[in-house]
N, CA, C and O atoms as CSV, one atom per row, in Angstrom:
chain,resi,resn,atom,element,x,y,z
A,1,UNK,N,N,39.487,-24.719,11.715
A,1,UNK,CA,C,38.844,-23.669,12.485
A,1,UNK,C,C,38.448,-22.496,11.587
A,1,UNK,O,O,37.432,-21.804,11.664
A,2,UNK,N,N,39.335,-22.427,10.827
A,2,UNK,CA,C,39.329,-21.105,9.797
A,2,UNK,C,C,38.232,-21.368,9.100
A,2,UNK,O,O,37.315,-20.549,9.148
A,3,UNK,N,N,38.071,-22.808,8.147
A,3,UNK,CA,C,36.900,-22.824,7.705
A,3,UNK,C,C,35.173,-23.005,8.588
A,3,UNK,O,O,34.160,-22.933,7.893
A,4,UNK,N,N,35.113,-23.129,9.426
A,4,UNK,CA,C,33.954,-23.131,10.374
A,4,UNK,C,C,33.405,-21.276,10.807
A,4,UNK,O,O,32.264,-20.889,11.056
A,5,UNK,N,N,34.889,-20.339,10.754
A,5,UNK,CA,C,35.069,-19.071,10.963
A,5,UNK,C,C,33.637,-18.533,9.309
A,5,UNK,O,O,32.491,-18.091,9.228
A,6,UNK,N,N,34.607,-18.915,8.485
A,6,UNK,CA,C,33.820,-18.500,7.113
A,6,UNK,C,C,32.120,-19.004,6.787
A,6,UNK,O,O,31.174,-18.387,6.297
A,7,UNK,N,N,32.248,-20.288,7.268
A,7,UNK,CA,C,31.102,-20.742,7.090
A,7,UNK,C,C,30.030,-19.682,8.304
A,7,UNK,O,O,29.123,-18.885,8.061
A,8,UNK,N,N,30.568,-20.077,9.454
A,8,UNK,CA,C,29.644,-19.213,9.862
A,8,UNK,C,C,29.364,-17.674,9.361
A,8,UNK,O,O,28.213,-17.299,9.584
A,9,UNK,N,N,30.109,-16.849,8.806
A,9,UNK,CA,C,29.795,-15.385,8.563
A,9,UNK,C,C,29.095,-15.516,7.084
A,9,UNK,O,O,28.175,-14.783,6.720
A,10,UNK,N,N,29.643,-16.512,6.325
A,10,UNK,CA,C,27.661,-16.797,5.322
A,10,UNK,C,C,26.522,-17.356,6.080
A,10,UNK,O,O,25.369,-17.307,5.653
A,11,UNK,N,N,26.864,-17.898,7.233
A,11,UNK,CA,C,25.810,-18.008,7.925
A,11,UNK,C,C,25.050,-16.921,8.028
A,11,UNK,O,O,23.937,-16.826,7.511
A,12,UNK,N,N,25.725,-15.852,8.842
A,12,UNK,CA,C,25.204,-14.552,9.091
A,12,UNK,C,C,24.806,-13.571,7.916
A,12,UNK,O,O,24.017,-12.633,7.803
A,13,UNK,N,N,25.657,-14.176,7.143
A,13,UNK,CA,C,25.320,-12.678,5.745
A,13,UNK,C,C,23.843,-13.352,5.298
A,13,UNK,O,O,22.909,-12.551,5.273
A,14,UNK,N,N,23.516,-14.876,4.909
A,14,UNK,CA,C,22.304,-14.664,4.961
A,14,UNK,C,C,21.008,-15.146,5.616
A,14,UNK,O,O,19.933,-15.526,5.150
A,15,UNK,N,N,21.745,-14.917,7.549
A,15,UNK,CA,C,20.244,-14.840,8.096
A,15,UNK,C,C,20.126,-12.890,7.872
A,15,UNK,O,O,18.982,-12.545,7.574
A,16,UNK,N,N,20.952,-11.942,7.968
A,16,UNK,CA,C,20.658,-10.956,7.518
A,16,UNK,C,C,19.870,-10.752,6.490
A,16,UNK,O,O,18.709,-10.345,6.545
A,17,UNK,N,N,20.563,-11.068,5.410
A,17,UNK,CA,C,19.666,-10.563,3.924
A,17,UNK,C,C,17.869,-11.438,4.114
A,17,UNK,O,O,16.843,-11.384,3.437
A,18,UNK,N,N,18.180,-12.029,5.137
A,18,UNK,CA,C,16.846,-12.881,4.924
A,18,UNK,C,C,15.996,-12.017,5.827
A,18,UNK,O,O,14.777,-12.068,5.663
A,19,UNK,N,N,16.614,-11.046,6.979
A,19,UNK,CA,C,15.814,-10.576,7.659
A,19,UNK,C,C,15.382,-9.062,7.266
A,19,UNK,O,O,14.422,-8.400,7.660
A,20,UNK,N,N,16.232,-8.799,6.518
A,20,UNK,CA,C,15.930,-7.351,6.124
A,20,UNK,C,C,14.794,-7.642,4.711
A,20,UNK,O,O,14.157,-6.640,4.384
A,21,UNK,N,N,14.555,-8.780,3.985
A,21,UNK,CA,C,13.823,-8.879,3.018
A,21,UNK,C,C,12.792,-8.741,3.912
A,21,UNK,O,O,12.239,-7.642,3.959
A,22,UNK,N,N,12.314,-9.867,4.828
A,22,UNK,CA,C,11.089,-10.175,5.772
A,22,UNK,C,C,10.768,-8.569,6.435
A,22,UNK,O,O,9.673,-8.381,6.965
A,23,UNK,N,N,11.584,-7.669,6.382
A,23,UNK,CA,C,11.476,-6.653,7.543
A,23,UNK,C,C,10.885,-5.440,6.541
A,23,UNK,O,O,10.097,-4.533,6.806
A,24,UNK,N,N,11.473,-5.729,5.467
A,24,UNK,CA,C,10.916,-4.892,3.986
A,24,UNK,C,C,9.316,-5.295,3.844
A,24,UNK,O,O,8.553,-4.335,3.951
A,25,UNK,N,N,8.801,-6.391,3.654
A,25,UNK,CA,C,7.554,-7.320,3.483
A,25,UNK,C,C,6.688,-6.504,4.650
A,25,UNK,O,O,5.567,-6.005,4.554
A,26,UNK,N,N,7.602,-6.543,5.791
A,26,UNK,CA,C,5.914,-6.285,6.592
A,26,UNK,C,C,5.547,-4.109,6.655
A,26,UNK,O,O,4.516,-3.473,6.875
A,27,UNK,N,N,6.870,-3.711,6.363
A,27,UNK,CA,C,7.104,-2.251,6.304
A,27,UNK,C,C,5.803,-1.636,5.893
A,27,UNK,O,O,5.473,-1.790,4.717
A,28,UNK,N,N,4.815,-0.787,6.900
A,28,UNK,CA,C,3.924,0.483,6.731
A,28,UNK,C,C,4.187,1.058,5.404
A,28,UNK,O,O,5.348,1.329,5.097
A,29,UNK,N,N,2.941,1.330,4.360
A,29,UNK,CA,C,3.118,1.975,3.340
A,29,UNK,C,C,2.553,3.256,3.466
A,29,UNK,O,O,1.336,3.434,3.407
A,30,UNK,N,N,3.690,4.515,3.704
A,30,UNK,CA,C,3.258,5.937,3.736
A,30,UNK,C,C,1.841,6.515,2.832
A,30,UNK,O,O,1.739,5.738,1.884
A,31,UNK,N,N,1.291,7.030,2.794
A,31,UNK,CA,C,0.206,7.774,1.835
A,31,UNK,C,C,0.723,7.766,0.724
A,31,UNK,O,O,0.211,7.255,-0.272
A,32,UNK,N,N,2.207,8.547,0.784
A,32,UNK,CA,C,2.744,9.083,-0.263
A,32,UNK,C,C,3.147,7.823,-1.135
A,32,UNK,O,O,3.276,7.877,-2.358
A,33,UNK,N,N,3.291,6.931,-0.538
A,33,UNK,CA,C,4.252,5.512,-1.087
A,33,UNK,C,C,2.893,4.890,-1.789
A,33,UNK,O,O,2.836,4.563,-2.975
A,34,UNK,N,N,2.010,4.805,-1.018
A,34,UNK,CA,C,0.598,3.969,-1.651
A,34,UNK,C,C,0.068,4.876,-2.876
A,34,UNK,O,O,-0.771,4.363,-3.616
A,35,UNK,N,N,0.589,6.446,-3.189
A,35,UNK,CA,C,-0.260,7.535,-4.147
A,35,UNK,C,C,0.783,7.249,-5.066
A,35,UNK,O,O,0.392,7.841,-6.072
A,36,UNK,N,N,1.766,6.762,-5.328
A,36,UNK,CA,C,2.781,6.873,-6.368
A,36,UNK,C,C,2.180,5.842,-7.359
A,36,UNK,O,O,2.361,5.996,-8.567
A,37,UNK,N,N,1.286,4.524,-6.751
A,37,UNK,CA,C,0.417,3.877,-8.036
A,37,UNK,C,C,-0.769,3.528,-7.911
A,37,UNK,O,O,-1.210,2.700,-8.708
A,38,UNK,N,N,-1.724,4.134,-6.738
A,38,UNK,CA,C,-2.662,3.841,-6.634
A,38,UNK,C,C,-3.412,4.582,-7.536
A,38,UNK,O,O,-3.894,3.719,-8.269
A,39,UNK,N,N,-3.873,5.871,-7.995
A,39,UNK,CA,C,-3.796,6.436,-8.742
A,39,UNK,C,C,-4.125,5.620,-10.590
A,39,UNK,O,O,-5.147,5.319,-11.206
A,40,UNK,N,N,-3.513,5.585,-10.711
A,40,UNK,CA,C,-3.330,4.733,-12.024
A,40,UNK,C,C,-4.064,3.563,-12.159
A,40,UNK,O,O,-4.875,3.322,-13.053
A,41,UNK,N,N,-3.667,2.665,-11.002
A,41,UNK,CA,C,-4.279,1.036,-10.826
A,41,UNK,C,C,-5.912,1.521,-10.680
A,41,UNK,O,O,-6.764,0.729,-11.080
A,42,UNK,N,N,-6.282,2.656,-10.180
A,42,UNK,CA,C,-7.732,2.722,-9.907
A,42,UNK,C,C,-8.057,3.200,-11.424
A,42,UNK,O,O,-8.992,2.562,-11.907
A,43,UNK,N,N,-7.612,3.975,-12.104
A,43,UNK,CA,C,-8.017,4.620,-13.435
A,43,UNK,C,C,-8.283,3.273,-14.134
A,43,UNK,O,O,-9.411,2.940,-14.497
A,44,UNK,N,N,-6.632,2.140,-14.387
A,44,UNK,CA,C,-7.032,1.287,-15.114
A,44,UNK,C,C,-8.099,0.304,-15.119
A,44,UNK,O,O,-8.736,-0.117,-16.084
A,45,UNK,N,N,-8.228,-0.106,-13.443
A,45,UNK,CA,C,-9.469,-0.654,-13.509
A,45,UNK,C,C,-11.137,-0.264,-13.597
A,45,UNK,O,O,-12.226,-0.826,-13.722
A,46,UNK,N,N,-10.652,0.863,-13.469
A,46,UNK,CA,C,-12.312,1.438,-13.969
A,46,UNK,C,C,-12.501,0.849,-15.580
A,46,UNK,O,O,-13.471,0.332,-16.134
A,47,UNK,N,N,-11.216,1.149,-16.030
A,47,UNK,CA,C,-11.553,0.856,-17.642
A,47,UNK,C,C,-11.896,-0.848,-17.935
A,47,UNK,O,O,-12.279,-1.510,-18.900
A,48,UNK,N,N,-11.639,-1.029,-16.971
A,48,UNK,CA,C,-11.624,-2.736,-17.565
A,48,UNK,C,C,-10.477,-3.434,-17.663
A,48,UNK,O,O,-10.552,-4.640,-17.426
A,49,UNK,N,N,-9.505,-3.005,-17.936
A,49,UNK,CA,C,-8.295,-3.460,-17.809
A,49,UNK,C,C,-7.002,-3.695,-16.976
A,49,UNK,O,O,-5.865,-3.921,-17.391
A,50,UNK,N,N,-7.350,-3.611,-15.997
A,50,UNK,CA,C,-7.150,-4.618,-14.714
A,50,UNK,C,C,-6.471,-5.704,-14.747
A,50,UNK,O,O,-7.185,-6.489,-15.371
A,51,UNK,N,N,-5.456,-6.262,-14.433
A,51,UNK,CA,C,-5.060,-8.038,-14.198
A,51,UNK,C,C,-5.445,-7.914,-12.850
A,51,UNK,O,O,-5.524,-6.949,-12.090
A,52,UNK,N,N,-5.820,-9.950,-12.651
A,52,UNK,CA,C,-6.275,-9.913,-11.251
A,52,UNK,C,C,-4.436,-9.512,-10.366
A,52,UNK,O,O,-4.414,-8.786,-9.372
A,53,UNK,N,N,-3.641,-9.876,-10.713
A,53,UNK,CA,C,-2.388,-9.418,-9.872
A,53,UNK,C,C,-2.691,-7.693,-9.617
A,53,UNK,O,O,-2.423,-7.115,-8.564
A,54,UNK,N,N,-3.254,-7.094,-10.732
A,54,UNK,CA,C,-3.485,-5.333,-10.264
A,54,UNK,C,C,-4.406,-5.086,-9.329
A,54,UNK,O,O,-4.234,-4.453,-8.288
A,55,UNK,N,N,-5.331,-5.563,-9.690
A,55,UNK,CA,C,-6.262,-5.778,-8.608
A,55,UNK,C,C,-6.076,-6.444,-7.148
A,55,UNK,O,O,-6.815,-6.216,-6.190
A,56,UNK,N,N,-5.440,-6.936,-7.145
A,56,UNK,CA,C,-5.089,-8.007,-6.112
A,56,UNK,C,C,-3.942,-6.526,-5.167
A,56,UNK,O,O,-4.018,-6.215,-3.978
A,57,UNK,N,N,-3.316,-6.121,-5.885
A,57,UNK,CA,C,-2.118,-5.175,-5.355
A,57,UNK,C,C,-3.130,-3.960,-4.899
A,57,UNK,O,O,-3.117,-3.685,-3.699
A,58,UNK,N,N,-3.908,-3.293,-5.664
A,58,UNK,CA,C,-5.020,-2.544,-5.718
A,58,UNK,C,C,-5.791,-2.380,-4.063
A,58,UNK,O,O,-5.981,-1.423,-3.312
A,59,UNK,N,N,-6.047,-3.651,-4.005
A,59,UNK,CA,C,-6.637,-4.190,-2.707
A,59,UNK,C,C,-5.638,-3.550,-1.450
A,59,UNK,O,O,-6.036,-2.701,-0.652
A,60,UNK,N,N,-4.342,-4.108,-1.453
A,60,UNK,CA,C,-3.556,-4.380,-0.396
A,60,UNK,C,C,-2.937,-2.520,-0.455
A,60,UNK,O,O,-2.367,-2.034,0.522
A,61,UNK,N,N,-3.172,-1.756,-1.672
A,61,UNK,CA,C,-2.846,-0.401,-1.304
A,61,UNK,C,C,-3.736,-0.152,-0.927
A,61,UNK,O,O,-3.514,0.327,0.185
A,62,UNK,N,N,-4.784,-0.151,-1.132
A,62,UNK,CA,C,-6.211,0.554,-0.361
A,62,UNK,C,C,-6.097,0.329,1.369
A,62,UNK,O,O,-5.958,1.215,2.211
A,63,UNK,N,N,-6.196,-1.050,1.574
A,63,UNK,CA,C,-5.355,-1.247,2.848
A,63,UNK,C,C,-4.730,-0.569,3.326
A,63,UNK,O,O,-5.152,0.107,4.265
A,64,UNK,N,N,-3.383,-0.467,2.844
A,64,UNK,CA,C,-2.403,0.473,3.598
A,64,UNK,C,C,-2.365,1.945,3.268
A,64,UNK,O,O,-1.448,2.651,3.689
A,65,UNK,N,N,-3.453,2.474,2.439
A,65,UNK,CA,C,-3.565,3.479,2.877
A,65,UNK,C,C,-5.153,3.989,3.970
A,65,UNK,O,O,-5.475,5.035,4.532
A,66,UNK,N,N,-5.555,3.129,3.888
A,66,UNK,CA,C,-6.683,3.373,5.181
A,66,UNK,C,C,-6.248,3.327,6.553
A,66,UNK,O,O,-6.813,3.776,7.550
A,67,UNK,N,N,-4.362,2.269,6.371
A,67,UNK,CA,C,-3.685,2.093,8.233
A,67,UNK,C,C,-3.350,3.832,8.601
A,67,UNK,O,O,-3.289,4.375,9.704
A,68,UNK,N,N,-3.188,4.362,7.358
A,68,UNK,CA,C,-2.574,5.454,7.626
A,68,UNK,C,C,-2.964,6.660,8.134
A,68,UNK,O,O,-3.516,7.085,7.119
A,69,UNK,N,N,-3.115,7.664,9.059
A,69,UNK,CA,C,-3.134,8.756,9.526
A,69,UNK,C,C,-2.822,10.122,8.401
A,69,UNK,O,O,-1.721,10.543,8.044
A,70,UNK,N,N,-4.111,10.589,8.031
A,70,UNK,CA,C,-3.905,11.856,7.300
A,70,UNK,C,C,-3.180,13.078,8.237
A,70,UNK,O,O,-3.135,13.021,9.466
A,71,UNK,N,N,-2.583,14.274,7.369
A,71,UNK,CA,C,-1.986,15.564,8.135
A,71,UNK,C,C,-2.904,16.078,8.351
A,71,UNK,O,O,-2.755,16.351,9.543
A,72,UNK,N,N,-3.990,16.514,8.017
A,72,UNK,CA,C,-4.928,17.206,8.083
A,72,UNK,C,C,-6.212,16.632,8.384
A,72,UNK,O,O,-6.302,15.415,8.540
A,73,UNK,N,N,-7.154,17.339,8.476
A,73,UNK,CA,C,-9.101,16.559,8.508
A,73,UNK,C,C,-9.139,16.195,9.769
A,73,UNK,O,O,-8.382,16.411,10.716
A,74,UNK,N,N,-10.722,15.259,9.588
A,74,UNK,CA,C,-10.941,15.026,10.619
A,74,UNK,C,C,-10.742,13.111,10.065
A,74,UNK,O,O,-11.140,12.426,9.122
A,75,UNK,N,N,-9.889,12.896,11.322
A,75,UNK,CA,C,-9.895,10.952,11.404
A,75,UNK,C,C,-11.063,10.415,10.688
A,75,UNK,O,O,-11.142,9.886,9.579
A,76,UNK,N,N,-12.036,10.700,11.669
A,76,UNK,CA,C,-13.179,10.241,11.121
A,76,UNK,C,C,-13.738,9.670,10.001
A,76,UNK,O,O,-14.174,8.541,9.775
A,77,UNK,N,N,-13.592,11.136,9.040
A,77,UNK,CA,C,-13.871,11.439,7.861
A,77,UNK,C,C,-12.906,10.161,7.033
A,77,UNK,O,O,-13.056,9.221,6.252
A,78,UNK,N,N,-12.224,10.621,7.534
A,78,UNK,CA,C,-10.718,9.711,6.333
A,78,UNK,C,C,-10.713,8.113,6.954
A,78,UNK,O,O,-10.044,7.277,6.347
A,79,UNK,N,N,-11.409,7.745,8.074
A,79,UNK,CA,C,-11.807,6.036,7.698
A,79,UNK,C,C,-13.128,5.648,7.302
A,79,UNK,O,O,-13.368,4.442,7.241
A,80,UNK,N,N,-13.864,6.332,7.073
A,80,UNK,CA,C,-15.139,6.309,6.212
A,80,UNK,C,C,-14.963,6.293,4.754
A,80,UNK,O,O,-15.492,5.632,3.860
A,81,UNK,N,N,-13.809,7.478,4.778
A,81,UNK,CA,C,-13.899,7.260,2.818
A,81,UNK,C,C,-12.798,6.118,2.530
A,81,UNK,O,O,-12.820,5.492,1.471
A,82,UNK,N,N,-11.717,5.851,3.651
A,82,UNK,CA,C,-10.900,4.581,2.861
A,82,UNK,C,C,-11.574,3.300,3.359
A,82,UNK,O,O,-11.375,2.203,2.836
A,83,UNK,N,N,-12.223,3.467,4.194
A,83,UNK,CA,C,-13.235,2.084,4.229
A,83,UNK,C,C,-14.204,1.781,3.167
A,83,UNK,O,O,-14.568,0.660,2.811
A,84,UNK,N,N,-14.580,2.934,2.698
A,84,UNK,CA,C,-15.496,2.479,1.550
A,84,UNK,C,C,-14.639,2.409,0.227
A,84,UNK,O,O,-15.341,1.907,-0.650
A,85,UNK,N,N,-13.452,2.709,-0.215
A,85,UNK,CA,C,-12.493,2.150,-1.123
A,85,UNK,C,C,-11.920,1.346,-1.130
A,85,UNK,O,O,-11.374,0.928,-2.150
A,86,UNK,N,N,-11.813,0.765,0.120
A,86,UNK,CA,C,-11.377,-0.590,0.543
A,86,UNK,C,C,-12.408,-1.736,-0.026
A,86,UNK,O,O,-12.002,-2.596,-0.807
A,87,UNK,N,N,-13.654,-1.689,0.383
A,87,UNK,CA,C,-14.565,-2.315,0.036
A,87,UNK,C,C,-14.889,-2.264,-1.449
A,87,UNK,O,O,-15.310,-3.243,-2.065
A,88,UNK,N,N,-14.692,-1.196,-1.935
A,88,UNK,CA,C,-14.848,-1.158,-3.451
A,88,UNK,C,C,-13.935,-2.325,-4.337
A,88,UNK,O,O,-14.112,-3.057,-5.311
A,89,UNK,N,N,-12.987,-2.050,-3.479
A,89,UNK,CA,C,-11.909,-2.757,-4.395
A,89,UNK,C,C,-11.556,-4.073,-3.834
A,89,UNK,O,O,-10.742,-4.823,-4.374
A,90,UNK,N,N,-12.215,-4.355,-2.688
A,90,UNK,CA,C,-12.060,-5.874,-2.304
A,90,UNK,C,C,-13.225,-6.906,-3.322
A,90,UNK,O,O,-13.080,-7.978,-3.908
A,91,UNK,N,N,-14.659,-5.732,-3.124
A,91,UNK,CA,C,-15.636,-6.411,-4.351
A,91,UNK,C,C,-15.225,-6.469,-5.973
A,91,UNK,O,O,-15.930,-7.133,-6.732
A,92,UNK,N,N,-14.221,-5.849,-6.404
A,92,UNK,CA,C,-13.994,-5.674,-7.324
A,92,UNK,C,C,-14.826,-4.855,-8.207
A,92,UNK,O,O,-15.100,-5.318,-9.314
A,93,UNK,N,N,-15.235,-3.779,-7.892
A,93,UNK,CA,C,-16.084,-2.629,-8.086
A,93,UNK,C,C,-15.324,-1.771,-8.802
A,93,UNK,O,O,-14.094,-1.785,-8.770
A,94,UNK,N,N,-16.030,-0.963,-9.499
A,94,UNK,CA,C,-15.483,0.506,-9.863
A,94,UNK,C,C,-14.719,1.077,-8.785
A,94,UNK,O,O,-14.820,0.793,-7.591
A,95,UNK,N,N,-13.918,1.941,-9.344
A,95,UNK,CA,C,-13.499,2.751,-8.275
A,95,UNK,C,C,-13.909,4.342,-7.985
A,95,UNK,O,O,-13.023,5.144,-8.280
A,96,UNK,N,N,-15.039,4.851,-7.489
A,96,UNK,CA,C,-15.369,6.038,-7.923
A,96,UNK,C,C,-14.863,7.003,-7.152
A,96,UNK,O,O,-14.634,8.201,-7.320
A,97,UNK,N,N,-14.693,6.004,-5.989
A,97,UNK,CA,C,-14.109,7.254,-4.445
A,97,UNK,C,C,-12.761,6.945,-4.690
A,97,UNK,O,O,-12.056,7.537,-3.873
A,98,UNK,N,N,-12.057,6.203,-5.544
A,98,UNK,CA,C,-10.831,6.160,-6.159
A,98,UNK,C,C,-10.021,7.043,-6.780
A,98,UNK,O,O,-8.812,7.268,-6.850
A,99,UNK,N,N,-11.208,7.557,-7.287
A,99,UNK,CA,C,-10.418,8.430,-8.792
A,99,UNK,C,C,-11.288,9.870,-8.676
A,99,UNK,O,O,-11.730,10.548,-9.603
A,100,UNK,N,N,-11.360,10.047,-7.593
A,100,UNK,CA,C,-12.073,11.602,-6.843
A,100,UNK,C,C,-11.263,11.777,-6.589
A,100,UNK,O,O,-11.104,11.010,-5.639
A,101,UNK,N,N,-10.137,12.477,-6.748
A,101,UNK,CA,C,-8.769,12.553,-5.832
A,101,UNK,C,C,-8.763,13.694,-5.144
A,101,UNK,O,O,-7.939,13.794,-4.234
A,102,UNK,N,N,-9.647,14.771,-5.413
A,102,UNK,CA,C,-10.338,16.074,-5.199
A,102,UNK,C,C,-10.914,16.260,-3.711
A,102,UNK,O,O,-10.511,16.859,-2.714
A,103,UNK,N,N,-12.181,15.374,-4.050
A,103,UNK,CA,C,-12.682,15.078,-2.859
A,103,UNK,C,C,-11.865,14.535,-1.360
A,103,UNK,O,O,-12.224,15.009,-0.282
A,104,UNK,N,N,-10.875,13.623,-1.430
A,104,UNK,CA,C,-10.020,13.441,-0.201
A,104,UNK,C,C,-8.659,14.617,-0.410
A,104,UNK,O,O,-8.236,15.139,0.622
A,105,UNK,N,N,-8.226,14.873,-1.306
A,105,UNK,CA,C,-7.047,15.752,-0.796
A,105,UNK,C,C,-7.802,17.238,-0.885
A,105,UNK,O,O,-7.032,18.085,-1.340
A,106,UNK,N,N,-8.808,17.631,-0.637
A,106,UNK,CA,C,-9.389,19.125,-0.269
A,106,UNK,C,C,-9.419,18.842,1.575
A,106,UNK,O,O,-9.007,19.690,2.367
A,107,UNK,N,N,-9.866,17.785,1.902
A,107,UNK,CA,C,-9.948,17.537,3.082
A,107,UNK,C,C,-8.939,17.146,3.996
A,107,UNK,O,O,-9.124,17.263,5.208
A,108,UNK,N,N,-7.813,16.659,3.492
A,108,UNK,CA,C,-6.787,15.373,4.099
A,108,UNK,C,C,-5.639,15.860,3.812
A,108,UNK,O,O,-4.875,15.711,4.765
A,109,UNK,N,N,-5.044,16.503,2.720
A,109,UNK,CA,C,-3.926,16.498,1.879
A,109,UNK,C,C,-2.760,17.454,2.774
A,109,UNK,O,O,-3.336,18.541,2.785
A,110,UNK,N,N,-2.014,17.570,3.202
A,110,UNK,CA,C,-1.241,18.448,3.894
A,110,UNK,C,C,-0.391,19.038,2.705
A,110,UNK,O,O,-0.077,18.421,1.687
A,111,UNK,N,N,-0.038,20.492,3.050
A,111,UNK,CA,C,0.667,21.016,2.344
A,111,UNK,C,C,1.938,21.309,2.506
A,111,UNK,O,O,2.556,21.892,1.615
């Protein structure tokens, strides 16, 4: 009995660890969470030097920062310009509305 007791609570330890990985995977990426390397990944690929894995990641921050809701501006405004960075970087384009960082945090940026 004792051993069926144990077996089951590794049972549980890893449908846990399995659900908190899966629960990590699908987790909303804040502005702030997507600006800590988006930033950079857009600089490097302007230069050319890019891996498709950067690019590929590149993509999926642009994404999650277009799900996101600015503090400030108007909505509007702020899915027009991450829609068109989205698209930049799905074509594998320069990034020009990337690396304006000026242009969206004069408008968007909360203080």
């Amino acid at each position: 009995m004792k051993k069926f007791a144990v077996l089951g609570l590794v049972a549980l330890a890893f449908a846990v660890a399995a659900f908190g990985v899966n629960a990590q995977e699908g987790k909303k990426l804040s502005i702030k969470d997507v600006m800590k390397k988006f930033p950079a990944l857009a600089k490097k690929i302007n230069k050319g030097e890019g891996s498709d894995a950067e690019k590929k990641e590149f993509v999926e921050l642009a994404k999650a920062l277009a799900a996101n809701t600015p503090k400030k501006g108007d909505a509007e405004e702020w899915k027009k310009r991450t829609a068109t960075i989205v698209g930049e970087a799905e074509k594998g384009e320069k990034q020009p509305c990337a690396t304006n960082c000026k242009g969206c945090h004069d408008l968007h940026k909360g203080k």
